[in-house]
TIGU-100733 format. One line per 10 residues: for each residue x, y, z of C-alpha. Coordinates in steps of 0.05 Angstrom, whole numbers, plus 5000, padded with zeros to 4 digits. Example, Ala and Ser with C-alpha at 12.3 -4.5 7.8 and 13.67 -1.06 7.14 Angstrom:
<semis>
5246:4910:5156 ~ 5273:4979:5143
</semis>
This chain:
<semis>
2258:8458:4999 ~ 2182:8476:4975 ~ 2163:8409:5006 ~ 2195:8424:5074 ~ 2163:8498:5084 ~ 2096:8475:5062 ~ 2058:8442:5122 ~ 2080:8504:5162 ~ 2059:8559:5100 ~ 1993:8536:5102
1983:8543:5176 ~ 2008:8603:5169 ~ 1955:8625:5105 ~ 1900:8666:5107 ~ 1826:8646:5086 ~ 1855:8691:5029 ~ 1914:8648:5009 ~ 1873:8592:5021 ~ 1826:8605:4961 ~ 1884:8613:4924
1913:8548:4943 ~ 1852:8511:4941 ~ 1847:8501:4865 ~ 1923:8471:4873 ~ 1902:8425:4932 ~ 1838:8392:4878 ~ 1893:8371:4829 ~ 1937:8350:4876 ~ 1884:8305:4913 ~ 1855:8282:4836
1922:8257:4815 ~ 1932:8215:4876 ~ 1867:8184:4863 ~ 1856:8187:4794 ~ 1898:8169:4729 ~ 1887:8219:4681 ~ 1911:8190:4618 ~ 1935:8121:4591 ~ 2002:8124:4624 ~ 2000:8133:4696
2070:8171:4700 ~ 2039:8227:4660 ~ 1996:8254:4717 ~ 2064:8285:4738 ~ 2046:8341:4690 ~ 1986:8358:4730 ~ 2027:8359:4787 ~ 2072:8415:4766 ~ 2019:8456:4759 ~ 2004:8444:4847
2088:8445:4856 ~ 2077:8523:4815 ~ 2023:8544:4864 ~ 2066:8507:4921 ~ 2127:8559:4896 ~ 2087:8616:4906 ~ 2054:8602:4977 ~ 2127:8581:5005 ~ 2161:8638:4983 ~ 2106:8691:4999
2114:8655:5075 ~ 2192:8653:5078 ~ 2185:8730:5054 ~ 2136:8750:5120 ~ 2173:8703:5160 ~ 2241:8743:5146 ~ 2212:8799:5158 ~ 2187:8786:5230 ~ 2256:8749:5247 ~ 2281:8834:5236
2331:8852:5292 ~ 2357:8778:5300 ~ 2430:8763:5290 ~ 2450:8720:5235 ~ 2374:8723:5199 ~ 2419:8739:5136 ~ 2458:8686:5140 ~ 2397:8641:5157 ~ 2368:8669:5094 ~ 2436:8655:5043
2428:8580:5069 ~ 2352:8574:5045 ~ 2367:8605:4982 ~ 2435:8560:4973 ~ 2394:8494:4982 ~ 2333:8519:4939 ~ 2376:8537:4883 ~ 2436:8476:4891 ~ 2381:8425:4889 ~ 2360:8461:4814
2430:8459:4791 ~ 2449:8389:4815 ~ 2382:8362:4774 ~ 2415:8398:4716 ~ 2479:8372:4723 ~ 2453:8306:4721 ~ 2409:8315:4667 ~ 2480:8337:4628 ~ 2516:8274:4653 ~ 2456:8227:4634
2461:8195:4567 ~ 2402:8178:4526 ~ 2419:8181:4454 ~ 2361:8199:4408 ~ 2394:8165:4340 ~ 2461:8138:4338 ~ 2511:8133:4285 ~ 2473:8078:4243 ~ 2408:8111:4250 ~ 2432:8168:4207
2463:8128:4162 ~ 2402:8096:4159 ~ 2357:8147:4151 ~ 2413:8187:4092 ~ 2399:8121:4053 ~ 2323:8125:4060 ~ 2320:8192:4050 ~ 2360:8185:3989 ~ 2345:8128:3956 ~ 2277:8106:3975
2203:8138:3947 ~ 2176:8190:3987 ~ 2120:8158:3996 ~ 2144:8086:4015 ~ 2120:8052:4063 ~ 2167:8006:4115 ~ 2152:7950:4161 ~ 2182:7960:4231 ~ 2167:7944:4304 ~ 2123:7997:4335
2192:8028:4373 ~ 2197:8096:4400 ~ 2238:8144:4354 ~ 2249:8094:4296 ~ 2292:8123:4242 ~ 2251:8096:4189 ~ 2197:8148:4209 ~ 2230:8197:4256 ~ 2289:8214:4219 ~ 2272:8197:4145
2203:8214:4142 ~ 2177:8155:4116 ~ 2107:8115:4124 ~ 2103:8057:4179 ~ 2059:8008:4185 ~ 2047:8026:4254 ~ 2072:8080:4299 ~ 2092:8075:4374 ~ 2039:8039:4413 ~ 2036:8085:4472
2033:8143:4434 ~ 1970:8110:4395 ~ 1943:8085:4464 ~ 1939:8162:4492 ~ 1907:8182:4430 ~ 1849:8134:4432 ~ 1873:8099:4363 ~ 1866:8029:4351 ~ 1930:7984:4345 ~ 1925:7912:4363
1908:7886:4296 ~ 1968:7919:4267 ~ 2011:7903:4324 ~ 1989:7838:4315 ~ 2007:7828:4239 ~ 2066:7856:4245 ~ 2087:7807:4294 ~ 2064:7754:4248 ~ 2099:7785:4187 ~ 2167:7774:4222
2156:7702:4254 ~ 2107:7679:4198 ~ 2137:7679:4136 ~ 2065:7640:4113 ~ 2034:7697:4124 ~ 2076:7754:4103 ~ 2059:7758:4019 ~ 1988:7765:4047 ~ 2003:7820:4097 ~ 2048:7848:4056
1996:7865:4009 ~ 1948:7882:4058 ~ 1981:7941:4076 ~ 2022:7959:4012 ~ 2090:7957:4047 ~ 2160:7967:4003 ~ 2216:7955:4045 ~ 2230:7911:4113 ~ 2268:7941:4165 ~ 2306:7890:4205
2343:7926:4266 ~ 2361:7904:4340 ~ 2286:7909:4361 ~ 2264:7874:4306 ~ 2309:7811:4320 ~ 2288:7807:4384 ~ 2214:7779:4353 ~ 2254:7714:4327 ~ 2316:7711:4295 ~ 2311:7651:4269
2251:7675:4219 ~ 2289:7735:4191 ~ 2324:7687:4141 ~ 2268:7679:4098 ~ 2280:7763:4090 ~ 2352:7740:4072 ~ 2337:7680:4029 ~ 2277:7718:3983 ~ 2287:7792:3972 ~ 2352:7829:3961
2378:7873:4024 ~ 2387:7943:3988 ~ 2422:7961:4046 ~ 2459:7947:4115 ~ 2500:7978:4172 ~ 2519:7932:4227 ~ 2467:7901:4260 ~ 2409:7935:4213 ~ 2385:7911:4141 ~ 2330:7931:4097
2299:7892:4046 ~ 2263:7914:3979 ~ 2191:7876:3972 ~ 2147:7910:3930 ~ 2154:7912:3856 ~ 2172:7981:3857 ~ 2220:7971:3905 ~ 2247:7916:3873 ~ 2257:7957:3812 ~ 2291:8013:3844
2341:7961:3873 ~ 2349:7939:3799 ~ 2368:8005:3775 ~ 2390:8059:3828 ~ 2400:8102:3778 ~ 2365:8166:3806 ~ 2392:8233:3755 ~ 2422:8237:3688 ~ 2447:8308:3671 ~ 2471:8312:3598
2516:8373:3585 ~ 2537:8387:3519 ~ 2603:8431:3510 ~ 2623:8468:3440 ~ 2674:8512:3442 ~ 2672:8519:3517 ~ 2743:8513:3542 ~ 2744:8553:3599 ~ 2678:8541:3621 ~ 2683:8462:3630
2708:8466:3703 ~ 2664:8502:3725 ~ 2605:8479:3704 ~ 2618:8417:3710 ~ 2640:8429:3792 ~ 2572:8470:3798 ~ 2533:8406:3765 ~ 2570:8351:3821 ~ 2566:8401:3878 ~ 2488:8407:3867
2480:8333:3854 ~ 2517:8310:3916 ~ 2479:8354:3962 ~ 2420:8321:3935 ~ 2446:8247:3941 ~ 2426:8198:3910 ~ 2462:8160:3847 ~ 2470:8204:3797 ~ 2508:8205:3726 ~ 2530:8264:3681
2543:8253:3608 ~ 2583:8308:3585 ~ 2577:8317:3508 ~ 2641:8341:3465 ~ 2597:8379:3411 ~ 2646:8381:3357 ~ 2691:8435:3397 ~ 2752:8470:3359 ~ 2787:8501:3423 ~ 2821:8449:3453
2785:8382:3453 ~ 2777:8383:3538 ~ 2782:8328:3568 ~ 2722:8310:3612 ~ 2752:8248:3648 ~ 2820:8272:3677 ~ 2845:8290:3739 ~ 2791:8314:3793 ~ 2742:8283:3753 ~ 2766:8209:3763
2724:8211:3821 ~ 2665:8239:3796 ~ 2603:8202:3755 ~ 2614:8233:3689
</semis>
């Protein structure tokens, strides 16, 4: 609707509204011509900043124009149909935004990133392919070896080198001990876009580290001695409790102790200590507890 009324709002403008318009006609004319950033599609945001100025002249025109159509038959009506389309075109982009799917993480990629998250150093750092919105990084937090590339590329920040090695890393299994101390990496994340490099190179992944964890079509592999270790002995928390003469209090504290520790996952164990006790001798291993670590 802005784009039909236009053409005949600015024949209608003043030298007043024209100087008001003119700073919107510059950008509009500069992102025809020129590409403002790395990715061409991002001049759009310019351009809403012209469609904003382009609100304001078409409905300042539509307002005088309704105003000198006074006294004629049906100018309401006339007037419910512009502001019908205007707004039905708004509500039948967000309609389809709703209907449009475009999942951000999927099932896996939480399970994924509730493994890293639980299980992995804080400070580890993964090999993945530079993909948008990786789990490894987006959702647990965790160190990459290299980000998104077009992110990188509209910052100014060199990537080829890196993109480069970690190309070779999955199809050159030559040269991954090398790169894999080069750039101090723990664990390899093998996932749908990493496949996709060569499939028939991820084996050596398979046939040389242990896979510490996997989820349909996604593995990771420990690399680094620390890793390694941690995949020896997940062990995260020991909690030793010892109990004398504590009957009634067992229960709960021992509920309090495994409602605490599974909120902070992980692998945990609780040793519950029987310190002599002359009020019953509780048993620590019976009923709910059969399912507990203790």
């Amino acid at each position: 609707m802005v784009i039909l009324f236009l053409v005949p709002a600015l024949l209608a403008a003043t030298r007043e509204r024209w100087r008001f318009y003119s700073g919107a006609i510059v950008l509009f004319i500069l992102t025809e011509l020129i590409v403002l950033s790395p990715w061409p599609v991002d001049n759009n945001k310019v351009l809403f900043i012209w469609f904003l100025f382009s609100i304001i002249l078409v409905v300042e025109y539509l307002s005088a124009l309704y105003e000198r159509l006074k006294g004629l038959k049906g100018r309401g009506v006339v007037l419910a149909m512009v502001v019908f389309c205007g707004t039905f075109s708004g509500v039948l982009a967000i309609v389809h935004n709703f209907r449009t799917s475009y999942p951000v993480a999927t099932r896996v990629d939480l399970d994924v990133a509730d493994f890293v998250k639980t299980k992995t150093p804080r400070d580890a750092i993964f090999l993945t392919v530079p993909t948008h919105n990786h789990p490894a990084s987006m959702l647990s937090g965790r160190k990459i070896v290299c980000g998104h590339l077009g992110i990188l590329n509209s910052h100014g920040l060199p990537y080829s080198q890196r993109n480069e090695d970690i190309t070779s890393m999955y199809t050159r299994p030559d040269l991954f001990p090398q790169l894999r101390e080069k750039y101090h990496i723990d664990y390899v994340y093998i996932g749908p876009a990493e496949r996709a490099l060569d499939q028939s190179q991820l084996n050596f992944f398979a046939d040389n580290y242990p896979c510490v964890f996997t989820a349909q079509d996604v593995s990771i592999y420990a690399v680094s001695a620390r890793a390694l270790q941690d995949s020896k002995n997940p062990m995260k928390i020991s909690v030793t409790v010892p109990f004398y003469n504590e009957e009634g209090n067992v229960e709960f504290v021992l509920r309090e102790i495994v409602q605490t520790l599974e909120g902070m996952g992980g692998e945990y164990e609780i040793i519950a200590l029987d310190d002599g006790s002359q009020d019953g001798r509780p048993c620590f291993f019976g009923g709910q507890w059969l399912r507990s670590r203790i």
